[in-house]
N, C-alpha and C positions, 0 to 999 in steps of 0.2 A: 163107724165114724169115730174119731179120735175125739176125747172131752180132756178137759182140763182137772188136775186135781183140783176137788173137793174136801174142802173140810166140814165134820157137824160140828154145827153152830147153838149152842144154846147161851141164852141171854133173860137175864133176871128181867132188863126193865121192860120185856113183852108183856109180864103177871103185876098183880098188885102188889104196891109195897108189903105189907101186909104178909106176903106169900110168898116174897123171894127168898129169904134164908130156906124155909123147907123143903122149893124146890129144887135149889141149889144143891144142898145134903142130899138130897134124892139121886144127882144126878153123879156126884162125888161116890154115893153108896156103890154105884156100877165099876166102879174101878177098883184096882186093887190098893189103891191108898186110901179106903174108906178109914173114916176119924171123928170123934167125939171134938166139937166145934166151938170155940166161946168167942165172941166178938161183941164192939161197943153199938155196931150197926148192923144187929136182929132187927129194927123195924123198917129198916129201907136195904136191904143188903144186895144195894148194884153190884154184880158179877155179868162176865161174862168167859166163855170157855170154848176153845177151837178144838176140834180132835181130827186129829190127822191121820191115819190108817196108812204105814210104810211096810206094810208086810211084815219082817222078823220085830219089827218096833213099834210101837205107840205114842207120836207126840201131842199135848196136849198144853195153848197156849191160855194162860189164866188171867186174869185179870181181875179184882177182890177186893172188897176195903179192908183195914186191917185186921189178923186176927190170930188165935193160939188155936193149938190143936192135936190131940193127944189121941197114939194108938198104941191100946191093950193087948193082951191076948184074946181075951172075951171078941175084941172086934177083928181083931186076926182069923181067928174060928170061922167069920161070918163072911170071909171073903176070900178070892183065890191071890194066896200070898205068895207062890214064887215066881215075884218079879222084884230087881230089882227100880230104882229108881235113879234116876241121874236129873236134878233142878239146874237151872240157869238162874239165878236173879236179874232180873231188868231193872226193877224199881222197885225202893223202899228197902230193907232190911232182911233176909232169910235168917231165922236159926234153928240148927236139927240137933236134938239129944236121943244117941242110942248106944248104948253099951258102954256109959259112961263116958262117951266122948261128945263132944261140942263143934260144931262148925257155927261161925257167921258170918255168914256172906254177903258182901255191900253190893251193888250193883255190878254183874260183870263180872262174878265169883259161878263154882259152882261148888255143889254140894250131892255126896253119893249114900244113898240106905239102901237097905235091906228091908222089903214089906212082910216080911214074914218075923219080924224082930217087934218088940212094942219101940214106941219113939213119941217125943214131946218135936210139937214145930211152933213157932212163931215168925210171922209173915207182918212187918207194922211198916206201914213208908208216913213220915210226918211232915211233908212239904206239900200238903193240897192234894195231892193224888190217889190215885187209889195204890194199893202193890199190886207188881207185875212179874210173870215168872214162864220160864219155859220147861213144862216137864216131860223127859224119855222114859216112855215106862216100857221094859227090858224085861222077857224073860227070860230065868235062869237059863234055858238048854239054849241060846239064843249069843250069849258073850262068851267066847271062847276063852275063859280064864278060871282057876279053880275057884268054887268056891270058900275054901277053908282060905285062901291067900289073899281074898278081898277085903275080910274081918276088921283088919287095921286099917282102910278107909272108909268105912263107914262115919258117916256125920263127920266126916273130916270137909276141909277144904281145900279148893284147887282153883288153880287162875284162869278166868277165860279172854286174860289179855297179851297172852302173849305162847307163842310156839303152836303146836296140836290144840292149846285149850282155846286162843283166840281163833285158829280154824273154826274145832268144832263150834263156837258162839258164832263167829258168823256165819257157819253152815242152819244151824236150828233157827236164829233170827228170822232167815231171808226165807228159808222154806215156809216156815209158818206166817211172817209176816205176807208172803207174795206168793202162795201158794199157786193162784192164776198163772203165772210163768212156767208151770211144769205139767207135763201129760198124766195121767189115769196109770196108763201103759207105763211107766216109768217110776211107780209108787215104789214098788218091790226093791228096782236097783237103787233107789232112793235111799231105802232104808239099810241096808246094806251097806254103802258109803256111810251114813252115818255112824253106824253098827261099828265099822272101823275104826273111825276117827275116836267114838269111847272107847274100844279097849285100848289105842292107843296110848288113850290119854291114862287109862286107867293104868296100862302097864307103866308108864314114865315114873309116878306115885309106889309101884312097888320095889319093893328092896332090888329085883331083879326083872327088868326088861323079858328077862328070857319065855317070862311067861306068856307073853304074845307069840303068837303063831307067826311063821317068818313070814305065810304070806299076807295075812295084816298088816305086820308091819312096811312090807313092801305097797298095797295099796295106801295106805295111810302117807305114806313119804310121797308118792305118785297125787295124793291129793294135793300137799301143801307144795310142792311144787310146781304142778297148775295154776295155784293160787298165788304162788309170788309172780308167775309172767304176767298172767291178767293184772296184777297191780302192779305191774315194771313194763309195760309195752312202750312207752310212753319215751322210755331211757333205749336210745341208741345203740349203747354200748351191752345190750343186755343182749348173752350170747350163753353157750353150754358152759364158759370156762368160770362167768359170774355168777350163775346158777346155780354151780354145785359148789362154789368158794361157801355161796348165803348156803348153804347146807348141810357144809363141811363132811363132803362127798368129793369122790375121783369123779372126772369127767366120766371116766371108763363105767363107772356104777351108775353115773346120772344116765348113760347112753343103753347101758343092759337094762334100767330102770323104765325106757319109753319101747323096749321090744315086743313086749305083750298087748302093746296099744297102736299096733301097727303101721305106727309114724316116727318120725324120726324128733330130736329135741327141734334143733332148727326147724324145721316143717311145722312142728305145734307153735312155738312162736308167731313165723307168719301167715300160719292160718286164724291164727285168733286175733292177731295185728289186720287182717285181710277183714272179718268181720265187723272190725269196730270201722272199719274205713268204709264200707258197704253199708254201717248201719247210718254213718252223718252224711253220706251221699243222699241216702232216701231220703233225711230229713228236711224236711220243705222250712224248718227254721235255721235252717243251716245253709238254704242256696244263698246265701250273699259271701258266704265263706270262700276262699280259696281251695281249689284240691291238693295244692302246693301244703296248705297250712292244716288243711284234714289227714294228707299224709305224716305231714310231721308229728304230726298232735300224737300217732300211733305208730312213733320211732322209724317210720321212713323218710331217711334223710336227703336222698336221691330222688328228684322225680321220675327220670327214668328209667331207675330201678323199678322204683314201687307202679311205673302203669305196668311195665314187662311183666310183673310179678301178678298184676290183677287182670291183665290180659291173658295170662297161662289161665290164672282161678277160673275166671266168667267166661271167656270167650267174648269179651266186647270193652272197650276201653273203657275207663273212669268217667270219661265224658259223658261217655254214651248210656252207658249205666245211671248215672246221674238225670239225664234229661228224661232218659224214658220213667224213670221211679216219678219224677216232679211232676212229670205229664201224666201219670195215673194220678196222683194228689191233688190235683188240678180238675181233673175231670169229676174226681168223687167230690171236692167240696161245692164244686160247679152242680153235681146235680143234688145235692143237698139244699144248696139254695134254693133253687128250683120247688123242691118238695117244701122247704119252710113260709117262701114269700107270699104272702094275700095276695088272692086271684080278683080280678077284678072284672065288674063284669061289663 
């Protein structure tokens, strides 16, 4: 039977205050970024920590009151250090010192080390909250990129708002934030796509691109270009020839780009235009809506283009489609009721 990813969860405010910072460090010590710890909040220190198991990667979503934190060699010794690291900042302040460089990251920055190098961090958010941070823990045999050519990023900074960086942010957000949305079965390919989108990003940062592997680079462009339809379905006029304009790509490259994915550009369009229109049909807070106004919503301008189009997909009209999903919704909250109302005798 198919499960859902799973993440471990470990969480301070299960123990006494009293106990959370040690168990914290405890649970930090199992990783390859173990670190000597100073914070203003040892007596209460709410954390909590998602670990997420992607096969070639290890994500880990943090959550921390503020604090500094300092790795030696002595603590290098003590734990398995080739892995790289690649943070996210969410909230509060990130800053990494190693090898005499500085990164600091506001929110929506990222920042890249080496756990085999010593390094100073400081994590402080001062608006009420706690800091928050998403960390890819990478090992070395694992990023197809030399290691002697990564040296120069280290504790540097990089953006996660815009191009491959705000990809890969909103790829690490959503997985670790909504892990439930994706299969067990699908961990492995998961981490992979990710695995991409960093060295993409990491190649973009070096003197020479060249150092990503072509066919990286080719998933990586295959990703963000998925990612602009799902947020362009919406625009009409969004076709192969605007696609690769936003790309600055030949149509010819964007079309050899969808060969390995056994669809065609147009076809991915409206099959993902087809889903969104299949997903506001089932919504039972959406039956007062038009199908007229649910196709539009999802750049079908035509209505009888777009039922032609979901009559090829489904095998049953929009109509039809529609009333049977409602009529299941209908029946399950109907026997809900049923099970919640006092019986009477």
């Amino acid at each position: 039977m198919d499960t859902v990813l799973q993440p471990r969860i470990f969480d301070t405010a299960e123990a006494p205050a009293a106990d959370r910072l040690a168990l914290w460090l405890e649970v930090i010590a199992e990783t390859p970024a173990l670190m000597r710890v100073r914070t203003e909040h040892a007596d209460n220190f709410l954390a909590r920590a998602e670990f997420l198991d992607l096969g070639p990667m290890q994500l880990i979503r943090h959550r921390y009151p503020s604090l500094d934190g300092i790795r030696t060699r002595k603590l290098i010794k003590r734990s398995d250090a080739d892995y790289y690291v690649l943070a996210l900042t969410l909230n509060g302040t990130g800053i990494t010192d190693q090898d005499g460089q500085r990164g600091v990251c506001p929110p929506g920055d990222f920042t890249f080390f080496d756990c085999a190098r010593p390094q100073e961090i400081s994590h402080h958010a001062d608006d009420g909250r706690a800091a928050a941070s998403v960390v890819a823990l990478i090992p070395y045999d694992a990023l197809p990129l030399p290691h002697r050519r990564l040296t120069p990023l280290f504790a540097g900074r990089m953006s996660g708002s815009q191009g491959v960086g705000a990809l890969l942010a909103d790829y690490l957000i959503r997985i670790t934030g909504h892990p439930e949305q994706y299969h067990a079965v699908d961990a492995e390919r998961l981490g992979t796509v990710g695995l991409d989108l960093v060295t993409t990003l990491l190649g973009r940062h070096l003197v020479s691109e060249e150092a990503v592997p072509t066919e990286v680079r080719r998933r990586a462009l295959l990703a963000q270009v998925q990612a602009h339809v799902r947020q362009h379905l919406g625009d009409s006029t969004l076709d192969p020839h605007t696609i690769a304009d936003a790309h600055h790509i030949s149509v010819r490259s964007l079309h050899r780009l969808f060969e390995s994915e056994e669809t065609t550009v147009a076809a991915y369009i409206r099959d993902e235009r087809l889903a969104r229109c299949r997903r506001d049909l089932a919504d039972p807070a959406l039956g007062g809506r038009s199908i007229r106004l649910i196709a539009g919503r999802w750049g079908f301008r035509d209505k009888a283009h777009f039922s032609r189009a979901f009559r090829a997909a489904q095998a049953e009209t929009p109509q039809a489609y529609r009333a049977r999903h409602l009529e299941q919704a209908r029946n399950v909250n109907s026997a809900a009721s049923e099970v919640n109302s006092p019986r009477t005798e």
